[in-house]
N, C-alpha and C positions, 0 to 999 in steps of 0.2 A: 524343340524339345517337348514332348507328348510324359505330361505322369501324371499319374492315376491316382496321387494326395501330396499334400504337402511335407509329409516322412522322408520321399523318397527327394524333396531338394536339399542338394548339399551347402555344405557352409559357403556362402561369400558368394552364391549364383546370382547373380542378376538378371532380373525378368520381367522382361513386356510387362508395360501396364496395362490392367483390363480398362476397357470400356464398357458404358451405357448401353452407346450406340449399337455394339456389337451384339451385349446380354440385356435384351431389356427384363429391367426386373422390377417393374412399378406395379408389377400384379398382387406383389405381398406387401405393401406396407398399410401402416392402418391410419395415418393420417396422410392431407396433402396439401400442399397450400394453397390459399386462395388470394389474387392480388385484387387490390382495389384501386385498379389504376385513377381513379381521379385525385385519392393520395401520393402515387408514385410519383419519384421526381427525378427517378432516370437515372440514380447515380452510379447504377451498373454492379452496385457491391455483391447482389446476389449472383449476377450473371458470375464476378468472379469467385465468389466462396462456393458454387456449387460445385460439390465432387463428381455430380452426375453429369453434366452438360447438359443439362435437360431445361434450361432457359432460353428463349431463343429473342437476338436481338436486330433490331434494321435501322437504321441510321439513328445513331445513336442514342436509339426508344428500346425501353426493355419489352418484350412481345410477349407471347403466352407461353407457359411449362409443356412441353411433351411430358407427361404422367404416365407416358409406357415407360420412362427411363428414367422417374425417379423414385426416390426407394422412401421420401418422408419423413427425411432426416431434421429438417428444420431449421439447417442453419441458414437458408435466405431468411428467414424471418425474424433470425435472431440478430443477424447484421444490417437489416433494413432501419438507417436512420428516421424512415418516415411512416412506419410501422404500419406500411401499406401490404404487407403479407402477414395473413393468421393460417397457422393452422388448424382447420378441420377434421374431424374425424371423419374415416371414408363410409359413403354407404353402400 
C-alpha cells in the first residue's frame, strides 16, 4: 500500500514497520553518542533500547554505532548502567 500522508490511513490499518536500515536518517540529528568502551561492560541494554539498530554487536561485546542510522535520541545513554555513553553535540 503506497500513500502520499498519513490522512489518507484508515482506522485500524496495520503497517510495516520502518527501519534505519532501509531510511538512514542520522544526517539530521544534533547530538550523537560517544562510547567509552574501557567503561563499557557489555550489558547489551543499549543495543536493546535502541529504536534505530544502529549499534552493532560480536560476541557478545557491544561494537561501534552506525551514525548514518541514528537519529540522537539518547536513550542508550540514558539506560547505560555504567554511564559509558555521553552525548555530544554533532559538529
Amino acid at each position: 500500500m503506497k500513500l502520499k500522508n498519513a490522512r489518507e490511513i484508515e482506522e485500524g490499518t496495520v503497517l510495516k514497520e520502518g527501519t534505519s536500515k532501509k531510511n538512514k536518517t542520522g544526517n539530521w540529528k544534533t547530538f550523537e553518542p560517544v562510547v567509552d568502551f574501557d567503561k563499557c561492560i557489555h550489558c547489551m541494554k543499549c543495543v536493546m533500547y535502541c529504536p534505530d539498530i544502529c549499534i552493532f554487536q560480536k560476541n557478545g561485546k557491544r561494537g561501534k554505532n552506525d551514525l548514518s542510522m541514528c537519529k540522537g535520541c539518547g536513550i542508550c545513554a540514558q539506560v547505560c548502567p555504567a554511564n559509558a555513553i555521553k552525548m555530544v553535540k554533532r559538529k
